[in-house]
C-alpha positions in Angstrom: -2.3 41.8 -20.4 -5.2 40.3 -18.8 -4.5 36.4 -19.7 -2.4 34.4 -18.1 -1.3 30.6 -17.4 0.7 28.8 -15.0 1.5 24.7 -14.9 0.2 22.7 -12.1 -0.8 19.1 -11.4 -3.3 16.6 -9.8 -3.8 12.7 -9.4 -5.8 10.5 -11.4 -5.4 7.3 -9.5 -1.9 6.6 -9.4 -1.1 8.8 -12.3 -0.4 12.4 -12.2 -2.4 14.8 -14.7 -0.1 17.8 -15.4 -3.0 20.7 -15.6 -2.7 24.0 -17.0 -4.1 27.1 -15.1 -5.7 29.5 -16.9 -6.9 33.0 -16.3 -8.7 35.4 -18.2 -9.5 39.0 -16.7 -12.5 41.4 -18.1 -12.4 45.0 -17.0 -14.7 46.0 -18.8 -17.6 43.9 -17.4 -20.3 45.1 -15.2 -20.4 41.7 -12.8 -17.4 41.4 -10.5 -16.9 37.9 -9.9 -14.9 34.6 -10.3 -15.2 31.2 -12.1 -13.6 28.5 -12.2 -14.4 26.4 -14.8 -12.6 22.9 -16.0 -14.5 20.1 -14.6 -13.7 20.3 -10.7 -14.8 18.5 -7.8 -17.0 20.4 -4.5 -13.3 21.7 -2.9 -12.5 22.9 -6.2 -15.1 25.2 -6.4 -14.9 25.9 -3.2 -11.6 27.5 -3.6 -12.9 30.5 -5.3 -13.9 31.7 -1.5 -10.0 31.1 -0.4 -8.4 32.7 -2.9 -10.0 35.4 -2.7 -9.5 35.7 0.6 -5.8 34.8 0.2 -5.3 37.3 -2.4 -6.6 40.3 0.0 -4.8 39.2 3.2 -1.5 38.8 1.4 -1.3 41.9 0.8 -2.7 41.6 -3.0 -5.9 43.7 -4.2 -8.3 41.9 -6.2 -8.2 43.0 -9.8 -11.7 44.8 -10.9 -13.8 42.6 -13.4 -15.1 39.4 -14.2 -12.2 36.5 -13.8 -12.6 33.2 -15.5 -10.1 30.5 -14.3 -10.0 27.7 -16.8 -8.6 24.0 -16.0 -7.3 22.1 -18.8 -7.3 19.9 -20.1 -11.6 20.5 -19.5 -13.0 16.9 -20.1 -10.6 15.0 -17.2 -12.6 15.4 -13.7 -9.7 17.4 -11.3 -10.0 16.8 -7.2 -8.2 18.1 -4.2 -7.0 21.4 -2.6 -3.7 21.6 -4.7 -4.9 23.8 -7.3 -5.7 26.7 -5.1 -2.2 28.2 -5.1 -1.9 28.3 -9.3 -5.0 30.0 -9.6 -4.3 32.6 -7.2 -1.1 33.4 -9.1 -2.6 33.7 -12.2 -4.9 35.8 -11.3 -2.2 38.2 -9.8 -0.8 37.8 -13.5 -3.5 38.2 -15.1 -4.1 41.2 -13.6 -0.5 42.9 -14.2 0.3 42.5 -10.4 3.1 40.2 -10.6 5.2 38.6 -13.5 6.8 34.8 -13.5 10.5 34.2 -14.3 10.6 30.7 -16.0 8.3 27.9 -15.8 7.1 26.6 -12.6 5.1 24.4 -11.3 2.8 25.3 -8.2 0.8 23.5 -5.8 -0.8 24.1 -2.1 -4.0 24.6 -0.6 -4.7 28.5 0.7 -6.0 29.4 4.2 -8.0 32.8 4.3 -4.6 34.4 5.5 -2.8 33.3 2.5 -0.7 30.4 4.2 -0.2 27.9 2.2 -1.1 24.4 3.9 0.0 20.5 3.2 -1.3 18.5 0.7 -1.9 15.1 -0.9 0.4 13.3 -3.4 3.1 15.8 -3.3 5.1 13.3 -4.0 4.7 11.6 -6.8 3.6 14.8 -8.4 7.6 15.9 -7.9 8.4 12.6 -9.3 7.4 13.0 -12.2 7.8 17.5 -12.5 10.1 19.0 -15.3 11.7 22.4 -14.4 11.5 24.2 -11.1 8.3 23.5 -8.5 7.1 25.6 -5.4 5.3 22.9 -2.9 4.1 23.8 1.0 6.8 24.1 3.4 4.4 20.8 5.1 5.5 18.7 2.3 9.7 18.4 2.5 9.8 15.8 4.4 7.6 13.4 1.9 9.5 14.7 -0.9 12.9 14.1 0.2 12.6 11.1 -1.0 13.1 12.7 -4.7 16.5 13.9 -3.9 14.7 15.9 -6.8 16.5 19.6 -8.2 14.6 23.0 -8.1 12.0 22.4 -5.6 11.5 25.8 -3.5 9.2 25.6 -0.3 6.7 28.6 0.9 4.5 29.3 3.9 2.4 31.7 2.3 1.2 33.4 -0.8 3.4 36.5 -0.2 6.2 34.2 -0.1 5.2 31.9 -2.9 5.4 35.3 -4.8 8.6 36.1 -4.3 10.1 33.3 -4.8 8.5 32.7 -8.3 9.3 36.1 -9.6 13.2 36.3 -8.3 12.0 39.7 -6.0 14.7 38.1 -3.6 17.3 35.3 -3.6 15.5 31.8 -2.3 17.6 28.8 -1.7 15.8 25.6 -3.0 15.4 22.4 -0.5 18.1 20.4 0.5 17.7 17.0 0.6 19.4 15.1 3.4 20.0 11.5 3.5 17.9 9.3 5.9 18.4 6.1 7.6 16.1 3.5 6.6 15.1 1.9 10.3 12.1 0.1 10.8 11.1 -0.2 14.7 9.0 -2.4 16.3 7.6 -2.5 19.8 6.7 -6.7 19.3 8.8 -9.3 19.3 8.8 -12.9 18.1 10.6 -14.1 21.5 7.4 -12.9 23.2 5.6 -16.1 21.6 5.3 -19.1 23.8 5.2 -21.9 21.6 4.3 -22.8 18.5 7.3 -23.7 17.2 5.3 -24.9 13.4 3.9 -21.8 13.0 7.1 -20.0 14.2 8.7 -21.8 11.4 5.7 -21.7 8.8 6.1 -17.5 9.2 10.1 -17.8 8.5 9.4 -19.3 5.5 6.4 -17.1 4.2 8.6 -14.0 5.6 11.5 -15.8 3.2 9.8 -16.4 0.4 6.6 -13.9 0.6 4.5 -16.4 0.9 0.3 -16.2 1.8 -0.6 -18.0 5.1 -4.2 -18.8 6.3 -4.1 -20.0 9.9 -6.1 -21.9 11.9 -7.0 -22.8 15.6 -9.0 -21.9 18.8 -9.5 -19.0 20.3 -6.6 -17.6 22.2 -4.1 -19.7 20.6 -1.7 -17.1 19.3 -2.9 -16.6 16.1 -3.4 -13.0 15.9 -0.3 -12.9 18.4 1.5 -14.3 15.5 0.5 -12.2 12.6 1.5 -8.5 14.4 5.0 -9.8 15.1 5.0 -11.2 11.5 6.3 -7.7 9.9 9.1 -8.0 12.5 10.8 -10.6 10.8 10.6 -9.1 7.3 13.6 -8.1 5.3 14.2 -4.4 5.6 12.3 -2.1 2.8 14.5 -1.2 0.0 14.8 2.5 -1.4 12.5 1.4 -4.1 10.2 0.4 -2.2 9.5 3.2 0.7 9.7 5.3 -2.4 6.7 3.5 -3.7 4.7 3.2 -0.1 5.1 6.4 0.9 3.9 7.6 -2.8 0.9 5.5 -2.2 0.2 6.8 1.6 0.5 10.2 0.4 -2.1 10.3 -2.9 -4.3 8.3 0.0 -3.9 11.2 2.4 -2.7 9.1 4.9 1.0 10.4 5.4 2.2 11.9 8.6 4.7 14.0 6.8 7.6 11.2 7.7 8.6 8.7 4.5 7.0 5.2 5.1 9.9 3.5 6.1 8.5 0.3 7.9 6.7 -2.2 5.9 3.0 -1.7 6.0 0.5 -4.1 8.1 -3.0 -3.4 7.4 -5.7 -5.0 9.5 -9.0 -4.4 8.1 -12.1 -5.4 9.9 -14.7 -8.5 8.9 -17.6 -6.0 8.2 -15.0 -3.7 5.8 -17.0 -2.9 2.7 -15.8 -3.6 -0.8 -14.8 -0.6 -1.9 -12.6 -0.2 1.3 -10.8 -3.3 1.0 -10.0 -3.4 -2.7 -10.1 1.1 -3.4 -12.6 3.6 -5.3 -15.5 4.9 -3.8 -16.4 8.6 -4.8 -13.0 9.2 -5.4 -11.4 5.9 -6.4 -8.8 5.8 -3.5 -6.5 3.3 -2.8 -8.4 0.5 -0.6 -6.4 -1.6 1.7 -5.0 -3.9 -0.4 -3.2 -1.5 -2.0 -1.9 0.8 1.7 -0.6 -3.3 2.5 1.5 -2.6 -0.7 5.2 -4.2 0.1 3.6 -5.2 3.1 1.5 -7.3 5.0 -2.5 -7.6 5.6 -3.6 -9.5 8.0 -7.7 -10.8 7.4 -8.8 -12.1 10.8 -12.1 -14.1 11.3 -11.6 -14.9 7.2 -14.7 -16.6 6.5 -16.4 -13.8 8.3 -15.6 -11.4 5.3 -18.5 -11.3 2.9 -18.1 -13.2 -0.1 -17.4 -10.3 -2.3 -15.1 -8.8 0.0 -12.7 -12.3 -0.6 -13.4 -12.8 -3.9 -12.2 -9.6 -5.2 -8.8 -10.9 -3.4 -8.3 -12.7 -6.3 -6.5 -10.3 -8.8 -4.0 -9.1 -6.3 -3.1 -12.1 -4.6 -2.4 -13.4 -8.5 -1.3 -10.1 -10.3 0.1 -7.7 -7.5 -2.2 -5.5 -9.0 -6.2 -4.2 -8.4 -7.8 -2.1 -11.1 -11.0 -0.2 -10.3 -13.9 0.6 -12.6 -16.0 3.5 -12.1 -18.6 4.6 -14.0 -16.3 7.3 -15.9 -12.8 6.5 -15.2 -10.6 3.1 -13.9 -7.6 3.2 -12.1 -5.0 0.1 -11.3 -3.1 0.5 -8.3 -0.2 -1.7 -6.7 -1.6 -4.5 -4.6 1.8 -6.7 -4.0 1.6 -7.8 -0.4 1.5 -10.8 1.5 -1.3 -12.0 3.1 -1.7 -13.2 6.5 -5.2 -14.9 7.4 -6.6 -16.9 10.4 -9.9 -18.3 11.4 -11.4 -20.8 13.8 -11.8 -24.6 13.3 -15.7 -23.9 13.2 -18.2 -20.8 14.5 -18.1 -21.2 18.3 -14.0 -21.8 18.1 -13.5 -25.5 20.1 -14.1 -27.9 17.1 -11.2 -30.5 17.5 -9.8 -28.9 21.1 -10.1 -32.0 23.7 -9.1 -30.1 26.9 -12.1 -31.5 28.8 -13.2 -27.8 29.3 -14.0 -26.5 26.2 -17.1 -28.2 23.9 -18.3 -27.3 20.5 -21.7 -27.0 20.0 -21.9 -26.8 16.4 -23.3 -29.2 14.8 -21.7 -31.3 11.5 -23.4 -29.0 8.9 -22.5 -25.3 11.2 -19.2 -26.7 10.8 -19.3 -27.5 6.9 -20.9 -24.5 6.5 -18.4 -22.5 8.3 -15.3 -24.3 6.5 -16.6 -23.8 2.9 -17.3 -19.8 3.2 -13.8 -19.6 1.6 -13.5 -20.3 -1.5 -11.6 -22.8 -3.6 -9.9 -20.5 -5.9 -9.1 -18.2 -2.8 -7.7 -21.4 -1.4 -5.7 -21.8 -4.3 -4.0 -18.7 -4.2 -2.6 -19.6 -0.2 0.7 -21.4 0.1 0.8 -22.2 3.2 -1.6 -23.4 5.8 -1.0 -24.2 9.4 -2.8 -25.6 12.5 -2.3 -23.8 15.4 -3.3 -25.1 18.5 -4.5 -24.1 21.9 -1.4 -23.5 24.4 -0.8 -26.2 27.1 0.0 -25.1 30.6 3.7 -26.2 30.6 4.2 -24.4 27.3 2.8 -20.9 28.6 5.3 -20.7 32.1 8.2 -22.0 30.3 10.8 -20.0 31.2 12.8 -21.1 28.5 13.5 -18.1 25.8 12.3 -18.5 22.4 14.3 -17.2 19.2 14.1 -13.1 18.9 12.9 -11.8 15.5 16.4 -10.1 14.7 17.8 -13.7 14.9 14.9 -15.2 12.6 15.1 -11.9 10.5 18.8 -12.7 9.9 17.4 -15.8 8.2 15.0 -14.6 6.3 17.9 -11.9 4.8 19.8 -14.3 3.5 17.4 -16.2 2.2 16.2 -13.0 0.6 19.4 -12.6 -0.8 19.8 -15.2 -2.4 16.6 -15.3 -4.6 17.0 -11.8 -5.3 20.3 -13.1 -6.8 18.9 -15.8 -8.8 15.7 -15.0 -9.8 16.0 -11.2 -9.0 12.8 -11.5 -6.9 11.8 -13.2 -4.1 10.0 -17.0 -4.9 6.6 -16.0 -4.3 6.5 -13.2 -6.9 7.8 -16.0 -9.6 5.6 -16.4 -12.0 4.6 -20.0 -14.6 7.8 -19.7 -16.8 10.4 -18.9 -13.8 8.8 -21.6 -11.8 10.1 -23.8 -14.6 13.0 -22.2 -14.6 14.6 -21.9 -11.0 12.3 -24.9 -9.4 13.8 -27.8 -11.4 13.4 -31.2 -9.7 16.0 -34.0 -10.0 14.4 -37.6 -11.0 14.1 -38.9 -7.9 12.4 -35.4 -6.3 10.2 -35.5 -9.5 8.8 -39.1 -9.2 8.2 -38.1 -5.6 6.6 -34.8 -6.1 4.4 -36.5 -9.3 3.4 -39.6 -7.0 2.2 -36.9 -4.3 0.4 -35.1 -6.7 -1.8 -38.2 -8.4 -2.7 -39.4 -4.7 -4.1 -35.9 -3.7 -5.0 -34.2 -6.5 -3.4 -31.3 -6.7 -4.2 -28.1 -9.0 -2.1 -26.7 -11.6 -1.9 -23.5 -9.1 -1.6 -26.0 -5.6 1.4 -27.4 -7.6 2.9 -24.4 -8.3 2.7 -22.8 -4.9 4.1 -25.9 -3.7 7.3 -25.8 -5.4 7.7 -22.2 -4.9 7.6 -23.2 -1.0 9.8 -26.0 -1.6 12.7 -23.7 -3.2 12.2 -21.2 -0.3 12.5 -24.1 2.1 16.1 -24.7 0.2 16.9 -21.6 0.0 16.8 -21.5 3.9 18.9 -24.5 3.9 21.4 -22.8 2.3 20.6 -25.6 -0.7 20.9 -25.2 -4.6 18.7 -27.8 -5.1 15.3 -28.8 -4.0 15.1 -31.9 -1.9 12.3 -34.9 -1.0 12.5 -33.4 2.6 12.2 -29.7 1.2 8.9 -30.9 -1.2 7.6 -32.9 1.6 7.8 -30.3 4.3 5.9 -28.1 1.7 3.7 -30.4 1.1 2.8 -30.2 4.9 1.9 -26.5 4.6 -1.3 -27.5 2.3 -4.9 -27.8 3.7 -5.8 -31.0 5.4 -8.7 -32.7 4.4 -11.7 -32.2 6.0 -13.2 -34.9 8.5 -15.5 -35.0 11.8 
């Protein structure tokens, strides 16, 4: 027999291409040599040099003849390491030197010594196997998560061998169960002050909610938004299921599930394709790593424009699809976004301390204040002032709320949308608005009256009554209230005035 095939699998995006590994041996040709054809990237190719090696220092002699190793399906581009253990073994089949028992499902990247090293989207390619599977010892950890049947692990080829064609008894992995902790090193009692924004984050933490804040320099802002995943409900199963699928196609994972909510902080001079994904190989951005978490946008109207206006699909969908010239992928983009910026360029506009001066004049500042756009605006439901920290404030010695104590909260608050709407207020969309965000008469002449005099949006309304049921739901209310609607109302941008 000098044909053989074996299953395999890579990613396409977020999906998972099952690929079928052929080989094809010819003794009887004068050229010894090895293709690999099937439409794969640079280290594709490149593994013909590591399997070969592999092959030899396992142990293995290299069959005699021209090999040709086909990927198919052949029109569907193939990246990554992970094909470098299937076509070593079917070349050992191909040439008579070993024989399969059952169907299996192989993946791994070969050194030159044959051991088989870690790689990329393990996961989700386990997800979604049928049968058994042989993965890199490296991987377990990610892909405990599964809890999935018939996964064996190898740290070589020799071993990989073995275990495929039942020369010796292997056990497969066993999954234990894990505790899902999330640790943090900040704390929300290390905040002096700001008691409004304290109270603004609650509520976007409650709700998932998008903030934009704004103030001075050194006025806690950024303070703020890294104690902001502190206060967040712990990740459900789903959920670090899902991150740590993501983290591990982006080749990000430390080998430990994601089991703290993500906070993603990309610089102002990030490039498009890094915020929002794709580049030569389409991977997720950062909108989509801050997946059931947080990203936090500092100096926002320093972003270029492109940068923010491709925030608007995920902030509105939860979802960002990239288009490449051949192929488009749609990843996950569900996250809560946390922005801040100054009052104008220099930092001091509005700050009478008698110290600090702006020097920008009234156009700078107009300027500045209108780099983000309306629609982006739109898509923000809260926004808060905060300002520059007195003396008196900064050495009080009195202790402010921890974040376990505000977290508590936020859980319950948590609960009980999950329990109504069976997702938390911000993720509502048009028709459950309508549903779970009825008004009584007297909340509904308010909340109309309020919207004539400041002439609200469609959307602005919307993200206003979402706020306002998170503000009950806090409460411990079933309905909303005027106070809830006007506090919400208190969370929208102030006009602007000099």
């Amino acid at each position: 027999m000098h044909y053989s095939k074996v299953k395999s699998a890579v990613l396409s995006g977020f999906d998972v291409l099952e690929v079928d590994v052929e080989a094809d041996l010819n003794t009887r040709s004068v050229r010894q040599d090895l293709e690999i054809v099937g439409l794969g990237d640079t280290a594709i190719k490149e593994s013909k040099k590591r399997v070969i090696s592999a092959i030899k220092n396992s142990g293995f002699e290299m069959p005699h003849g021209y090999i040709t190793v086909n990927l198919a399906p052949g029109d569907v581009k193939k990246e990554g390491t992970l094909l470098d253990l299937p076509i070593a073994i079917s070349i050992l089949m191909a040439a008579g030197k070993i024989e399969i028992r059952g169907e299996w499902l192989l993946i791994g990247e070969l050194g030159l010594d044959g051991t088989i090293r870690r790689v990329d989207g393990a996961l989700p390619i386990m997800i979604s196997k049928k049968g058994k599977a042989v993965i890199p010892r490296e991987n377990i950890p990610e892909v405990s998560l599964t809890r999935g049947e018939g996964i064996y692990a190898a740290d070589n080829l020799r071993t990989a061998v073995s275990i495929i064609s039942g020369e010796r008894e292997f056990k497969e992995i066993s999954f234990k169960d894990f505790k899902i902790e999330a640790k943090y090193d900040l704390d929300f009692s290390e905040v002096r002050g700001q008691e409004i924004a304290k109270r603004a984050l609650e509520i976007a933490a409650s709700g998932f909610h998008n903030v934009l804040m704004k103030g001075p320099p050194g006025s806690g802002k950024t303070m703020l938004a890294r104690r902001f995943p502190t206060i967040l409900p712990e990740m459900t199963f789903d959920e670090i299921l899902e991150s740590t699928k993501i983290y591990s196609i982006a080749g990000l994972l430390d080998g430990k599930p994601i089991t703290s909510r993500p906070f993603r902080t990309p610089h102002h001079s990030a490039s498009l394709a890094s915020i929002v994904g794709g580049g030569n190989n389409a991977k997720p951005g950062e909108v989509t790593l801050a997946h059931n978490g947080v990203i936090f946008m500092d100096e926002l109207p320093e972003f270029r424009r492109d940068v923010l206006e491709a925030l608007r699909q995920p902030l509105e969908d939860g979802i960002i699809t990239v288009s490449r010239i051949k192929e488009t992928h749609t990843y996950p983009a569900r996250f809560i976004l946390i922005a801040s910026q100054n009052p104008c360029a220099c930092g001091w506009f509005g700050v009478e301390d008698g110290v600090h001066h702006c020097t920008c004049t009234i156009p700078q500042i107009e300027r500045y204040n209108k780099k983000i756009s309306g629609p982006i605006e739109d898509r923000i439901d809260i926004f808060i002032d905060v300002p520059k920290v007195d003396y008196d404030k900064y050495t009080s010695m009195k202790p402010s709320e921890s974040s376990s104590k505000i977290r508590e909260r936020v859980m319950e608050a948590a609960e009980i949308q999950m329990k109504r709407a069976g997702k938390l207020n911000g993720k509502m969309n048009a028709l459950e608005v309508t549903k779970f965000c009825k008004l009584g008469p007297k909340e509904e002449e308010f909340f109309k009256n309020a919207a004539k005099k400041l002439g609200l949006t469609a959307r602005t309304m919307e993200k206003i009554l979402k706020v306002s049921r998170t503000i009950a739901d806090l409460s411990k209310s079933e309905k909303i209230e005027i106070s809830h609607i006007a506090e919400a109302m208190q969370y929208r941008k102030r006009a602007f005035s000099i």
